[in-house]
C-alpha positions as CSV (number, residue, x, y, z in Angstrom):
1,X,0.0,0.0,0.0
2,X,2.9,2.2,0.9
3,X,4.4,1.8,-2.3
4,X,1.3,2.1,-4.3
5,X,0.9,5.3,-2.6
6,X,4.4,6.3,-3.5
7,X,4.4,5.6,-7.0
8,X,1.3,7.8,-7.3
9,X,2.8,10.6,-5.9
10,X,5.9,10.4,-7.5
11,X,3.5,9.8,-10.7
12,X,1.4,12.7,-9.6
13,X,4.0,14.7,-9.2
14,X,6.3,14.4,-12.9
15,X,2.8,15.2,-14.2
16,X,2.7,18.7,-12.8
17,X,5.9,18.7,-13.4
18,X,5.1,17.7,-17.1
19,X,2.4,20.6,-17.2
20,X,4.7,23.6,-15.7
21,X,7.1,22.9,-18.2
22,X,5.0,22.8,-21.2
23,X,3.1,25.9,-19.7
24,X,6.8,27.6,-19.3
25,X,7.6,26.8,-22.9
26,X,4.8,29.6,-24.0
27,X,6.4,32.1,-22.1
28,X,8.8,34.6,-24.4
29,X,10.0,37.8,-25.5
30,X,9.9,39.9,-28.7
31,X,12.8,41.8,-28.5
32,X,12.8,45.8,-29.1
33,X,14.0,45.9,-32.6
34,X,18.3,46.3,-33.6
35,X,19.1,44.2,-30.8
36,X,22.3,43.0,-32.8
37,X,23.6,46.4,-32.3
38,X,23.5,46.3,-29.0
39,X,27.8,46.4,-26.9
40,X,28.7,42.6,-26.4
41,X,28.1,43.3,-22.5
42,X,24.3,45.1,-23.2
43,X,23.2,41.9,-25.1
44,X,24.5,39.7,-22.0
45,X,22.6,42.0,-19.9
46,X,19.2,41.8,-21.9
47,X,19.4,38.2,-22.8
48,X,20.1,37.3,-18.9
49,X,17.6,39.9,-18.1
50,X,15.3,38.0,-20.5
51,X,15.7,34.4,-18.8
52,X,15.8,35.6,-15.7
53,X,12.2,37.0,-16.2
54,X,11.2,33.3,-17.1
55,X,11.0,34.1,-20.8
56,X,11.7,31.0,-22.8
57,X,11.7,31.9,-26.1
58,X,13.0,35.1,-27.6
59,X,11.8,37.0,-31.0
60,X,14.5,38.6,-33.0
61,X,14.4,40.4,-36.3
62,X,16.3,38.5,-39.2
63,X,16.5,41.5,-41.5
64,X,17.3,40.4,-44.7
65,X,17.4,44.6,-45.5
66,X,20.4,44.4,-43.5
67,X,21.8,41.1,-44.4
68,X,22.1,41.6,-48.1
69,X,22.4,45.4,-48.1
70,X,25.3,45.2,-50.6
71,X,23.7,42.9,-52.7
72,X,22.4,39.4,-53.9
73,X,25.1,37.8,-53.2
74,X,26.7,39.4,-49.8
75,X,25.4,38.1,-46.7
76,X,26.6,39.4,-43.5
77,X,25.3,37.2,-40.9
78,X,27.7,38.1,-38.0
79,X,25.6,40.5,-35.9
80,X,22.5,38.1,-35.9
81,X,24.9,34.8,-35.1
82,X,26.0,37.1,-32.2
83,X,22.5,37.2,-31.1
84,X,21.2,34.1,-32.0
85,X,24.4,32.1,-30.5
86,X,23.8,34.0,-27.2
87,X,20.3,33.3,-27.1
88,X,20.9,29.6,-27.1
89,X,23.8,30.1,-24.4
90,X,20.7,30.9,-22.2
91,X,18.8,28.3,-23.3
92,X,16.4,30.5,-25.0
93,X,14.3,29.3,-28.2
94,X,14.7,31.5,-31.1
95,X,11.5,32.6,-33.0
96,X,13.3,34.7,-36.3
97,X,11.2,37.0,-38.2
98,X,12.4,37.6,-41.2
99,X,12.5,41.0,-42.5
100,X,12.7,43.3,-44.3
101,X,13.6,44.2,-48.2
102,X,17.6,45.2,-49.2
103,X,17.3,48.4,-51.7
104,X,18.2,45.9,-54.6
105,X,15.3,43.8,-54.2
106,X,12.7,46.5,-54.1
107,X,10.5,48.2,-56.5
108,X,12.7,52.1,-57.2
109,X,11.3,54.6,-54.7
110,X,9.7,52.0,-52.5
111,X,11.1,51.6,-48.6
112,X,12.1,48.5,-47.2
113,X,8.4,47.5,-45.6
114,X,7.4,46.7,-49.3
115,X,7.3,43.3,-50.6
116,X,10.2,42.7,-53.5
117,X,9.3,43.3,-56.7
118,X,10.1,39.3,-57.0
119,X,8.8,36.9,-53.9
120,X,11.3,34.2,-55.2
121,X,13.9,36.8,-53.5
122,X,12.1,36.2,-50.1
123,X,11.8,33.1,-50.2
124,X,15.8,32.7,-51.7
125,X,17.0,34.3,-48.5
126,X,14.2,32.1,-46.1
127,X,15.6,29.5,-47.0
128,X,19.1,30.4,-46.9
129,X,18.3,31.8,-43.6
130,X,16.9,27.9,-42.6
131,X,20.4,26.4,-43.8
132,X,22.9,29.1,-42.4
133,X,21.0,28.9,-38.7
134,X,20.4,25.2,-38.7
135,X,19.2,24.0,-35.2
136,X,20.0,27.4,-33.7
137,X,17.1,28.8,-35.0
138,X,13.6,26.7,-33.8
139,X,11.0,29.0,-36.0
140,X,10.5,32.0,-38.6
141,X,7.8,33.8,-38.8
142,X,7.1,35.4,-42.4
143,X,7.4,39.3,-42.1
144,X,5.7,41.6,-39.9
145,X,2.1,42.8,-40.0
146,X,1.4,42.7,-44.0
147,X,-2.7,43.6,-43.1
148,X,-1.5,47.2,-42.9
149,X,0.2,49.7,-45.4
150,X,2.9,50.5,-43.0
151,X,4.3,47.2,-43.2
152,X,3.3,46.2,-46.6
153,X,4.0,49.2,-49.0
154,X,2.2,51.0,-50.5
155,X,-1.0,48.5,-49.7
156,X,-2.1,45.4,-48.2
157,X,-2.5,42.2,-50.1
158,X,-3.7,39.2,-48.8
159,X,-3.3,37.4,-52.4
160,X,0.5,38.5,-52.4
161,X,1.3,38.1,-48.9
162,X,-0.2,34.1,-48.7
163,X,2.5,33.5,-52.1
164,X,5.6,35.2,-50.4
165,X,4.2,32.5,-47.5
166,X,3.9,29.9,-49.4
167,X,7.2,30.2,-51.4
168,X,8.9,31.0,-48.4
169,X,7.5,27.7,-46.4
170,X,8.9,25.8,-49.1
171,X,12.2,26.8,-49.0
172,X,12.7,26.8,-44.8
173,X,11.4,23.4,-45.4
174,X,13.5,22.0,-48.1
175,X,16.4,23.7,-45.9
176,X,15.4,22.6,-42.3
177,X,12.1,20.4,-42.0
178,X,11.9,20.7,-38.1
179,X,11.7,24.2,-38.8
180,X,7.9,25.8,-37.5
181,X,6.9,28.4,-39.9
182,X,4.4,30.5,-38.6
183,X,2.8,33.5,-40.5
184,X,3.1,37.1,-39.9
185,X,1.6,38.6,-36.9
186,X,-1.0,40.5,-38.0
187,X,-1.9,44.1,-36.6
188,X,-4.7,45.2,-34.8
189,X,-7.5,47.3,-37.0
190,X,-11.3,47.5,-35.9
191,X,-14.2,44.8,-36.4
192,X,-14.6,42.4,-38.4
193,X,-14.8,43.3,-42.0
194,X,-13.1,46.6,-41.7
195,X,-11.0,47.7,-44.4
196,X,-9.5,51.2,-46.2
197,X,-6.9,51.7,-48.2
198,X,-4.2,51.2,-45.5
199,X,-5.6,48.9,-43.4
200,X,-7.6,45.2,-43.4
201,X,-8.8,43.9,-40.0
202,X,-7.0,41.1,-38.9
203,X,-9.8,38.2,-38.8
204,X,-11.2,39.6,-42.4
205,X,-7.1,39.4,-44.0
206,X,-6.6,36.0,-42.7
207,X,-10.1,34.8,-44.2
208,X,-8.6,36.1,-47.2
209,X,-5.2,34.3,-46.7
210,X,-7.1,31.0,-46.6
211,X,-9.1,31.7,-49.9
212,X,-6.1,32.3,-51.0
213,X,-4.6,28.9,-50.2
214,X,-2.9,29.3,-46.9
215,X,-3.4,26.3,-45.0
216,X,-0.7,24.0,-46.3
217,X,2.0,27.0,-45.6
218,X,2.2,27.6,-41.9
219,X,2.2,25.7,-39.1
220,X,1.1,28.6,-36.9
221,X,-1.2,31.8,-37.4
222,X,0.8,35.1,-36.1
223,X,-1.5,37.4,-34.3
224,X,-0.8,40.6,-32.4
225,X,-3.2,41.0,-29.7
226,X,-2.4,44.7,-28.1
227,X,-4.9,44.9,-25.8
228,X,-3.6,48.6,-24.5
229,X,-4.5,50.7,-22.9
230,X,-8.7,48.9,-22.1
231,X,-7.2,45.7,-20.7
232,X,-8.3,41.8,-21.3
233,X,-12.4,42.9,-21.3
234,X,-14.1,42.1,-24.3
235,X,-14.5,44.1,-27.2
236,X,-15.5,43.3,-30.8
237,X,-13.0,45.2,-32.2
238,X,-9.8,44.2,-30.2
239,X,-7.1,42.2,-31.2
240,X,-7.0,40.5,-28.2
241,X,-11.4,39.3,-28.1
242,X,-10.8,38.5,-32.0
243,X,-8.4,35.8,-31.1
244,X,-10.9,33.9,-29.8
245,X,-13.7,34.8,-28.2
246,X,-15.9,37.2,-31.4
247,X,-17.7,35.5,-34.1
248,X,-15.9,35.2,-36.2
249,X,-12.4,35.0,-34.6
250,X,-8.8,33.8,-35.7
251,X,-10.3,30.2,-33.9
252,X,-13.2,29.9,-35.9
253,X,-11.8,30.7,-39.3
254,X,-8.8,28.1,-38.5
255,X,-11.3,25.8,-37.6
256,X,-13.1,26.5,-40.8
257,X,-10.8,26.0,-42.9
258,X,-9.6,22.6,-41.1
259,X,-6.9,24.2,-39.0
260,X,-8.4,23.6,-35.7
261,X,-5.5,21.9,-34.6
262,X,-3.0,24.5,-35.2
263,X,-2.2,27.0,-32.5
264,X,-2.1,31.0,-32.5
265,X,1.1,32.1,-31.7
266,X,0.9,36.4,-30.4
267,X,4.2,37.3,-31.4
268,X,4.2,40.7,-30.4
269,X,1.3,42.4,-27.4
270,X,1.8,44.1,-24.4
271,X,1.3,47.6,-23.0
272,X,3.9,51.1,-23.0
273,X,4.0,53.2,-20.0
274,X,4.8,56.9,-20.5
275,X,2.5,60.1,-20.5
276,X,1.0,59.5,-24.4
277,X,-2.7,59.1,-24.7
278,X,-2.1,55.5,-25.4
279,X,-0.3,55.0,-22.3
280,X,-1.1,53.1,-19.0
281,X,0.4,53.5,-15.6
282,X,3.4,51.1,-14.3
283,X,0.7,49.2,-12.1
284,X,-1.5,48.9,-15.1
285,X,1.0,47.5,-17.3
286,X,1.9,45.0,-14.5
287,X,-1.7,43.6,-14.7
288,X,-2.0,43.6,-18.2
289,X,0.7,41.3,-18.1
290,X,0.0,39.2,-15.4
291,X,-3.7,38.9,-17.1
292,X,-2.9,38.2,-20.5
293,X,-0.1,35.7,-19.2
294,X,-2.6,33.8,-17.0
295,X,-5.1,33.4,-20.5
296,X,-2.6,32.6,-22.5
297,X,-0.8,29.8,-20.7
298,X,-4.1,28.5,-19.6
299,X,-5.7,28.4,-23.6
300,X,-5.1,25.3,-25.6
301,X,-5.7,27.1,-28.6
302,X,-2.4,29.2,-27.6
303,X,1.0,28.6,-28.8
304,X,4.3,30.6,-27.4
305,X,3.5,34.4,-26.6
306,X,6.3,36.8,-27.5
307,X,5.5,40.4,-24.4
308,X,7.0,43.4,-26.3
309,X,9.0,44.3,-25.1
310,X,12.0,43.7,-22.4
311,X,13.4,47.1,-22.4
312,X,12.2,50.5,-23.3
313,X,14.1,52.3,-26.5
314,X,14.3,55.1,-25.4
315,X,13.5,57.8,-22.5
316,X,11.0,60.7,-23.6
317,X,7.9,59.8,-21.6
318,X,5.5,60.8,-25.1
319,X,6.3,58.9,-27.4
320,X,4.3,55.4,-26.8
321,X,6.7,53.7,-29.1
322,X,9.9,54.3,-26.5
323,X,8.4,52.6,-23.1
324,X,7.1,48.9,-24.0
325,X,9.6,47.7,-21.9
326,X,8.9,45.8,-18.5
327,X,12.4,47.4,-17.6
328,X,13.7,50.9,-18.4
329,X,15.6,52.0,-20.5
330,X,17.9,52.3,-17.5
331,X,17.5,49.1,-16.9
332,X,15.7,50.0,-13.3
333,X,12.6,47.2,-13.6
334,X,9.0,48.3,-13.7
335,X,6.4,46.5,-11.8
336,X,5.5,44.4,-14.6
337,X,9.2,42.6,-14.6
338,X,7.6,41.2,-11.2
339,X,4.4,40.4,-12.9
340,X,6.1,38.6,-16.0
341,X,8.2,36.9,-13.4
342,X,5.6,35.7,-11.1
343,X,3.5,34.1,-13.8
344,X,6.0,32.5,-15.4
345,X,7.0,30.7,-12.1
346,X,3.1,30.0,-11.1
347,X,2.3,26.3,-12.0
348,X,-0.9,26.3,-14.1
């Protein structure tokens, strides 16, 4: 009887084990954009800042602008191995988004948010990416936010942006099969079937990627649910309710189209501090965190979430953009640091 009792505990026991861990694994980071310029001992601070949070995946920028700047046939992968190779020091996971177009690639007078005038170029450097990463690398995620004009010049396109996916797939897969390819985390923009010139709302652009043949060219569907500055409550026309809980919602067109089983990974949400209109206070941010943590690692329908961001860019108090950060750009820690912290450590 003893021992009966024993192995149940100690069976008991790897279980919850079993479920902090894989609740831990959804816990990550996406970083505040250029950290490969960061001094050798700034990255070793934000990366062990990083862990140290719990965070067990990190988002970094692959910029393939920057990469093959001089050309089709320069690479300079040095800065992003520096990153990447320090990432896995810490046993962080590496989620690369790969962005955005080198001058010679792009359309003249176009900026580097606009698609290449030939998608095979994408996809050329995803996969070349795949190879020159390997294992380092666990997933890419296919550009940034293509549902609005400011990431994909001079208009959206669902039509073009499901090719470049599905040519870029493709070629990550030929290069490294293990590889999880998720699409682009797509911006926040009103209800349901909203639409201008500039901007297509999330749910309605990935209908429009599936009609467009999607399905077979992801393993994940990107979403950015910034939730700032109303909080968790629901809302039809917030990212963060359109996920999962409108009609439709991210989960019900997956599930339409025979994607049920596939997960939504938020690659980028989270709220700034600061004095802007947009702005919450320090304690607010900390329970936005804490709150959307708690949903997140408790939905099955929920893959790894990437908090933007670890550190603020900057230090004018206005500008929204500059104070994402759960620590300053002091590095002094805001409330949320605990917040991020504590639910990372809470078993589920």
């Amino acid at each position: 009887m003893v021992a009966a009792l024993a192995a149940c505990l100690v069976a008991a026991t790897a279980a919850a084990a079993t479920r902090a861990t894989a609740a831990a694994t959804k816990f990550g980071v996406a970083d505040g954009g250029d950290i490969q310029t960061l001094s050798r001992a700034d990255l070793a601070r934000y990366l062990d800042g990083v862990r140290g949070a719990g965070a067990r995946w990190i988002r970094i920028g692959i910029y393939w602008e920057v990469i093959q700047r001089a050309g089709p046939r320069s690479y300079e992968w040095r800065p992003f191995d520096r990153v990447v190779n320090a990432a896995r020091r810490r046993r962080l996971a590496v989620l690369g988004v790969i962005l955005y177009t080198p001058g010679w690639a792009r359309a003249r007078g176009m900026p580097g948010t606009a698609p290449p005038r030939d998608l095979r170029d994408y996809a050329a450097f995803a996969g070349r990416a795949a190879r020159h990463f390997g294992s380092r690398v666990r997933a890419y995620e296919i550009w940034n936010e293509p549902n609005i004009g400011r990431f994909w010049a001079p208009a959206p396109s669902a039509a073009a942006y499901t090719a470049m996916l599905e040519l870029a797939d493709r070629a990550i897969k030929q290069a490294r099969p293990a590889a999880t390819v998720v699409s682009a985390g797509l911006s926040p923009y009103g209800s349901y079937g909203a639409a201008d010139a500039q901007h297509v709302n999330p749910i309605t652009f990935l209908e429009q990627m599936y009609a467009n043949g999607a399905r077979g060219s992801m393993d994940a569907v990107g979403w950015h649910p910034y939730n700032f500055p109303w909080g968790l409550g629901y809302y039809g026309w917030s990212a963060w309710s359109q996920m999962a809980a409108t009609t439709p919602s991210a989960r019900s067109v997956m599930q339409a189209n025979g994607d049920g089983r596939k997960r939504i990974w938020a690659t980028e949400w989270g709220a700034p501090t600061g004095s802007s209109s947009a702005s919450v206070s320090d304690i607010q941010q900390a329970t936005i965190v804490a709150d959307a943590l708690r949903k997140l690692k408790s939905s099955s329908w929920a893959g790894p979430s990437f908090l933007y961001s670890y550190r603020d860019n900057g230090t004018n108090a206005s500008d929204r953009e500059q104070n994402f950060g759960i620590v300053r750009h002091d590095w002094s820690r805001k409330p949320a640091y605990a917040a991020y912290r504590s639910a990372a450590r809470r078993r589920p």
